[in-house]
C-alpha positions, 0 to 999 in steps of 0.5 A, spaced: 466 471 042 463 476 038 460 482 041 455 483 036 451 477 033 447 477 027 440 477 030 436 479 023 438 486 024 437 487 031 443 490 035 444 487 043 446 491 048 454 489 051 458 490 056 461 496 052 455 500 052 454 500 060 456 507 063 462 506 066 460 510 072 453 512 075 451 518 076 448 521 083 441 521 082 438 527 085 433 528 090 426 529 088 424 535 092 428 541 095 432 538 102 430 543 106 422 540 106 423 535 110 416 531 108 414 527 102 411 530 097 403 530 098 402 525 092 407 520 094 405 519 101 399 517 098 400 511 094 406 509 099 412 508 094 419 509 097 423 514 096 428 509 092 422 509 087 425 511 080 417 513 077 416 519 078 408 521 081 403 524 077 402 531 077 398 533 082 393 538 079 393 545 081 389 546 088 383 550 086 383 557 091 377 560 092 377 568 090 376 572 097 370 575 099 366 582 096 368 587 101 361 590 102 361 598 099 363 603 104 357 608 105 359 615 105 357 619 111 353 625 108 357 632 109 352 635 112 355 642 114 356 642 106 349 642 105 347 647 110 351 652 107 348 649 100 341 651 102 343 657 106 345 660 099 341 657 095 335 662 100 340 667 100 339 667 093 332 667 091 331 672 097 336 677 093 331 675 087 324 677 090 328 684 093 331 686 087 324 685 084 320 689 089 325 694 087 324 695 080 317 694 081 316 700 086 323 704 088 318 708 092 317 702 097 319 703 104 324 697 103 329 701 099 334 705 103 335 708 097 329 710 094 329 715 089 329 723 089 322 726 091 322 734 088 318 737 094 311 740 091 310 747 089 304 750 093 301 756 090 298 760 094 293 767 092 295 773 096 289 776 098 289 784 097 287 789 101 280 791 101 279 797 098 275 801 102 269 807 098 266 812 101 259 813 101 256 819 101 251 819 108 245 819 106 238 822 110 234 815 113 227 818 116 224 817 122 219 811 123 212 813 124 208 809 128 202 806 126 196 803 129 192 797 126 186 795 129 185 789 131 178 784 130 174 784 136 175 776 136 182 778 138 180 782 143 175 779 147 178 774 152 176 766 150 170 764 154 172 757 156 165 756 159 165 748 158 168 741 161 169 734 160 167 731 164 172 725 167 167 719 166 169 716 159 166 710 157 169 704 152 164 700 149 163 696 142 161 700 136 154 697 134 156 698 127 162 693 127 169 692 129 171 696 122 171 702 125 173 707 132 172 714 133 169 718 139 161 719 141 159 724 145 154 729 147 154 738 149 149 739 155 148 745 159 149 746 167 142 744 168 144 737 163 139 739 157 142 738 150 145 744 145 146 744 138 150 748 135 157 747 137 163 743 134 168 738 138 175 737 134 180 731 134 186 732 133 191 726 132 198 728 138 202 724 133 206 728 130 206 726 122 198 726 125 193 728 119 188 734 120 184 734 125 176 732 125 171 735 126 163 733 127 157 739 130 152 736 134 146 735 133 138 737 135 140 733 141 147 735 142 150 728 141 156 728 134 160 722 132 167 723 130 169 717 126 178 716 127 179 710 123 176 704 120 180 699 125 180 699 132 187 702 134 191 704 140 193 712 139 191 718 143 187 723 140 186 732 144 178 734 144 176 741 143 170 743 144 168 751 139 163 754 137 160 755 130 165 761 129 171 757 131 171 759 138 174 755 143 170 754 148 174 749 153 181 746 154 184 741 149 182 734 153 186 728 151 184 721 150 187 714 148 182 710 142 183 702 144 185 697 139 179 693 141 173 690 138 170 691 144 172 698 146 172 702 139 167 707 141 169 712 147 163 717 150 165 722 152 160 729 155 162 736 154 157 740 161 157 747 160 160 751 167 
């Protein structure tokens, strides 16, 4: 029997094309893993089994975690010294400048150099001394002036005013203050002919007022044209401005009710 037959072109396999001998088939995994691979534990095929398991797929591994950033601990000391510089240097700028502004400052230790001022003085000279010839100076004379008999005779104070003053309102109205008042001789009978003077005691006081009595011995002295409160020296004279008593002093009111003083000169 023929080994090859004719079968429309179709070669059938004998005996001459086995192998004479079959070679060892090798195990699958390493021999030192002792476990079945994960893909055939998983569907259960012996380990005779010729078909090869499917190929697993890559296992997916997540990445590891971000590792937050290290924050970097400030190296304050470094900072100190910075800002210690940094005023150390701006203080150096102000100083210089204060320097060059005014280099007579009590600040520079080196101030520049002052030239001592130059002081002249005027020597006086010795006096120089003239000789004057001696010259003849006559004796004084004495000489006598005649005095007025005025001056001579003694001032005759024969007058007083009595103490009785009266305040009351002037029947004109209340524009005006003054003093009023009557000259008697000892026996009370008026006298004319005499003069009583005011005189303001302030001292930027105006001059004096006068007024002469009259036939009946009565005068007025108007001292102002609103009552006021001032004091005023009374003295009586004579027609040839002889004092005939003491200076006498009265206060004027500022009321309306009182700007009229009585006063009486009585003769001694």
């Amino acid at each position: 029997m023929s080994d090859r037959q004719d079968t429309g072109g179709v070669r059938r396999v004998g005996r001459k094309d086995r192998k004479k001998s079959l070679e060892p088939r090798k195990p699958l995994f390493p021999p030192e893993d002792d476990l079945p691979p994960p893909a055939a534990a998983a569907s259960g095929s012996a380990p005779g089994d010729e078909r090869l398991p499917p190929a697993a797929p890559p296992a997916y591994t997540s990445p590891p975690p971000a590792q937050p950033a290290r924050r970097r601990r400030g190296n304050r000391t470094a900072n100190l010294v910075t800002a210690f510089f940094l005023l150390a240097t701006a203080g150096v700028i102000v100083y210089v400048g204060l320097l060059v502004a005014d280099p007579y400052t009590p600040l520079n230790p080196l101030p520049p150099f002052t030239p001592v001022p130059i002081i002249v003085t005027a020597t006086p000279l010795p006096p120089t001394v003239t000789p004057v010839p001696p010259t003849a100076t006559p004796e004084p004379t004495a000489t006598r002036t005649p005095l007025p008999a005025e001056a001579i005779a003694p001032a005759r104070l024969d007058f007083v005013m009595e103490a009785d003053v009266v305040y009351r309102a002037w029947a004109g109205g209340c524009e005006w203050v003054g003093i009023t008042g009557t000259v008697l001789d000892a026996g009370g009978s008026p006298l004319a002919g005499y003069q009583l003077r005011a005189q303001s005691a302030e001292d930027d006081a105006p001059e004096a007022v006068t007024a002469i009595a009259g036939d009946d011995g009565a005068f007025t002295l108007r001292l102002g044209s609103a009552p006021a409160l001032a004091p005023f020296t009374l003295t009586l004279y004579d027609l040839n401005g002889q004092p005939l008593s003491n200076a006498y002093t009265v206060v004027t009111s500022d009321r309306c009710d009182q700007n009229e003083v009585v006063v009486t000169f009585r003769k001694k």
